[in-house]
C-alpha positions in Angstrom: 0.0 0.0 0.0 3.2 2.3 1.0 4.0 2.1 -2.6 0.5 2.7 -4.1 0.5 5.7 -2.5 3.5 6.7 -3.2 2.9 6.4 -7.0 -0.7 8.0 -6.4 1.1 11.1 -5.6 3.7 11.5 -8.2 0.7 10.8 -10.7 -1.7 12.9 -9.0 0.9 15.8 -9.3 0.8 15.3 -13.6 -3.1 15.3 -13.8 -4.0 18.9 -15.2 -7.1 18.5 -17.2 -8.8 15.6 -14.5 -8.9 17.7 -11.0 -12.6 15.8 -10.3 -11.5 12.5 -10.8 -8.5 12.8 -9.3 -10.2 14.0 -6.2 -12.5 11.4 -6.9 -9.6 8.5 -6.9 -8.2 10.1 -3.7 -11.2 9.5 -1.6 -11.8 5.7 -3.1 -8.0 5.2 -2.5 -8.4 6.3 1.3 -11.9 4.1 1.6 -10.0 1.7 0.7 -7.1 1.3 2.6 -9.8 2.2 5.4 -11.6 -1.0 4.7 -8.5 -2.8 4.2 -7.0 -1.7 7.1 -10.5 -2.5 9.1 -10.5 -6.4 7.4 -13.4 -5.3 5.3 -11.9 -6.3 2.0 -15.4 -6.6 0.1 -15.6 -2.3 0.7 -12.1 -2.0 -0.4 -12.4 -4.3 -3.5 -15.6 -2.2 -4.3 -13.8 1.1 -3.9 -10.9 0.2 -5.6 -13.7 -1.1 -8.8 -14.8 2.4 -8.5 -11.5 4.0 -9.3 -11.0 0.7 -12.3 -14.4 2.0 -13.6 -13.4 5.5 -14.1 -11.4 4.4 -17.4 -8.8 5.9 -15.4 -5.7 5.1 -18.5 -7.6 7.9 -20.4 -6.7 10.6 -17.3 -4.9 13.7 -18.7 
């Protein structure tokens, strides 16, 4: 997870065009390392299909 964040924020950093969804992927990421973290891996599976459902290789 340590590294997942850390490459969130480099990438996060190069978005321009994509502020909403980034903001969007920031608060699915921290659900779900909150559910993770709480042993609730079906809320953090879901949050993290949230972000996969975004299309999120077409970010800008």
């Amino acid at each position: 997870m340590a590294d997942l964040k850390e490459l969130w924020a480099d990438i996060r950093l190069k978005l321009k065009k994509d502020t909403d969804k980034a903001e969007f992927i920031d608060g699915k990421l921290q659900d779900a390392f909150a559910a993770f973290d709480a042993k609730e891996k079906g809320k953090g599976q879901d949050a993290i299909l949230a972000i996969y459902n975004l299309d999120v290789e077409k970010l800008r």
